[in-house]
N, C-alpha and C positions, 0 to 999 in steps of 0.2 A: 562494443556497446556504447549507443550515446542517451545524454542525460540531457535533457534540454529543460529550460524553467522558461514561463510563461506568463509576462504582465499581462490579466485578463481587462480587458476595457469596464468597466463598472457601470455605463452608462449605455451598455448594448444591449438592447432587451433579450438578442440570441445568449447572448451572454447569461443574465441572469436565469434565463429559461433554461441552460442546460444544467449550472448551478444546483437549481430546485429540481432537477427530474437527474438521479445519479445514472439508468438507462439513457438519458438524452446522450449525456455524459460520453458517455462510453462510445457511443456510435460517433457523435460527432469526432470523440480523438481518434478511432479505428480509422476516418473517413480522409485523413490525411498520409495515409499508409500507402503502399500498391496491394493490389486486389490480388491474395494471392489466390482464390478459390479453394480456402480451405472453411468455408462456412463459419461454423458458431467456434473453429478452431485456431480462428485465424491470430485472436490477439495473444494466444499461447505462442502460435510459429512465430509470430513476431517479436515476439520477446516483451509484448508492454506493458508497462507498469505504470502507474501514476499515482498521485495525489493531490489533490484539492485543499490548499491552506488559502482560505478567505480569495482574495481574487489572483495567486497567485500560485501555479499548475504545473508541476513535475514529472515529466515525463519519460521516461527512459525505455530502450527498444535496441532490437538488432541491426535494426536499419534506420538511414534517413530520413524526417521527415520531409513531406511537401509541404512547408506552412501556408504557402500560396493559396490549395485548398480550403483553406479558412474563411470562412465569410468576412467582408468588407468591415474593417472597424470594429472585428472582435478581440484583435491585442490595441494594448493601449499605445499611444504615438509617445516613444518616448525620446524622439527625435535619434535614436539611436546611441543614445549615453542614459544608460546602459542597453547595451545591445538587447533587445526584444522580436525573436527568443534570441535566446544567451543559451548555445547547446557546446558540448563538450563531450570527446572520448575518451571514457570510462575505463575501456575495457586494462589498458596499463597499469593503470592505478588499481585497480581490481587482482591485478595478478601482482604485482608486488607486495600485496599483502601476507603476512610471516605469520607463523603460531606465536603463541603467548602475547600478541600486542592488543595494547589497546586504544580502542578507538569510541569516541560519541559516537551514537546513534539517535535517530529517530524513526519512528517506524505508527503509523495509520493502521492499526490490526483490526478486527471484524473476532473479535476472542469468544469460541463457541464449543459445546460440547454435543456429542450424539444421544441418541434420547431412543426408545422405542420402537429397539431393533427386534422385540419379541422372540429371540432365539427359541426353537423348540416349543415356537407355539405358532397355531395358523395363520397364517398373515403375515411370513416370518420376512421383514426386510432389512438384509444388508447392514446397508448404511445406516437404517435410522430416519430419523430427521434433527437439523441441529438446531438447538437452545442457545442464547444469547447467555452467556456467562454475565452478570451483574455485579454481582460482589468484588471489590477489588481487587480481595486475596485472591480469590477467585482468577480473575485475571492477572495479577502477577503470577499464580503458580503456571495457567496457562503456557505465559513467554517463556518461563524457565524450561517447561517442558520442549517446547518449538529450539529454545538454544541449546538442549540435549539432542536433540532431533540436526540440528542443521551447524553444528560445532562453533557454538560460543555460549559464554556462560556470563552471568552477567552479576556485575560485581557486588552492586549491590541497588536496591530500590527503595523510591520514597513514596507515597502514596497521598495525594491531597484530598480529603486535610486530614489524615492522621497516617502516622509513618509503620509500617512494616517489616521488619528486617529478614533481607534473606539469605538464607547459609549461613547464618550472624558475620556477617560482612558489612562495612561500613556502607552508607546507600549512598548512591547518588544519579539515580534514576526520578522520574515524577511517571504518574497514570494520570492523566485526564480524561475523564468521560466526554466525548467530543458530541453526543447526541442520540439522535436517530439519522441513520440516509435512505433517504426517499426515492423511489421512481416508479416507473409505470413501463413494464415490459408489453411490448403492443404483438398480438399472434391475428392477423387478419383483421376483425373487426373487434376482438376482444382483446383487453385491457386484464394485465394480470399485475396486483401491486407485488411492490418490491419495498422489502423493510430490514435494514442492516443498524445493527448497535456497535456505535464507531468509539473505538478508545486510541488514544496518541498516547505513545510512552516515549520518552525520551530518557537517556542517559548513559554510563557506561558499560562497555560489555570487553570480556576478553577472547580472541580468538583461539579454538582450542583445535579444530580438526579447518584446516586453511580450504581442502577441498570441498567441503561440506559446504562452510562458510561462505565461497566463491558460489558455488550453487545457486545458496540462501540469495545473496545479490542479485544473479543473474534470473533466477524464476520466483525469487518473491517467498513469503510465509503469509502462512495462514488462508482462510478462506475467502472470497467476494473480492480474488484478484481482477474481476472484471469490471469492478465497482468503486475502483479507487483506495482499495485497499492492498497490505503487501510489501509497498514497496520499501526497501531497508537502505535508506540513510546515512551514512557514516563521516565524519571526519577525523583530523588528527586531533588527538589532547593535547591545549597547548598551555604553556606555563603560565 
């Protein structure tokens, strides 16, 4: 697995254009990849994940990038102090991770529930369609659920601006409502919007089931992984 981080130029207008359209987004990171001809499947084969923090873009995937691919002047010159991109393999680090530790996290989630699945009534679909979770509690119960789901639990959370406590555990997590994400999915001549409700949670979490856990890394939580959401973050706790 590599993890690669990205000075975005700020003064590239491709730049700011893919920014505002999260679809642009998306195409343009796939569009550095090799073609594997797996369609609308591809950025699951590949493994990729991202995030978008202001002008600078987190990438992680099963494979190498071509940054070459990249249009003219969309990373910023940083003369190469610090190396841009700055990319590194993961996968090591990802497998030496142990149950019961713990580690910071940060994690871009897209925190949503199903809605109007009409079971046992005409129309009956499935899935649903999904609702934006708003509420904070709301969304913190969400995560709890996803680290029961993918083996970590998380120690405790803080909630801005009023605090929360979960498990009655001391918090030391934050939710930020991070907005709306925007784009415009193009089918032929038609234009279909695209509207994701983005929350950043950052803080501690403990690992509980390491396979699970190792998963969660490798394919991401939560929904609109194709949208810059998903991808999980970790470092050491240090004193």
């Amino acid at each position: 697995m590599y993890l690669a981080r990205l000075l975005l130029n700020p003064r590239s207008q491709v730049v700011q254009r893919d920014l505002a359209d999260c679809y642009r987004l998306h195409r343009r990171i796939l569009s550095v990849f090799p073609d594997l001809g797996f369609g609308s499947a591809a950025r699951r084969e590949l493994g990729v994940l991202y995030r978008p923090d202001g002008y600078v873009l987190l990438i992680q995937s099963r494979l190498p990038a071509e940054w070459q691919r990249l249009p003219r002047e969309y990373l910023l010159d940083t003369g190469g102090d610090p190396p841009n991109p700055a990319v590194k393999d993961v996968a090591a680090a990802y497998d030496s991770i142990v149950e019961d530790r713990e580690l910071r996290f940060k994690l871009r989630a897209n925190p949503t529930r199903k809605i109007d699945s009409w079971r046992d009534r005409p129309g009956f679909r499935p899935n649903g369609r999904r609702v934006d979770l708003r509420r904070e509690e709301d969304q913190i119960a969400w995560l709890v659920r996803k680290g029961q789901q993918h083996g970590f639990r998380l120690l405790s959370v803080r909630v801005r601006p009023e605090s929360v406590s979960v498990q009655s555990e001391p918090l030391q997590a934050d939710v930020r409502p991070a907005g709306k994400v925007i784009g415009w999915r193009v089918t032929g001549e038609t234009k279909h919007p695209l509207t994701f409700a983005a929350v950043v949670f950052e803080g501690v979490l403990r690992v509980e089931d390491r396979s699970r856990f190792r998963q969660a890394l490798e394919n991401g939580i939560g929904s609109g992984k194709a949208f810059g959401f998903g991808l999980l973050s970790i470092a050491p706790i240090r004193g």
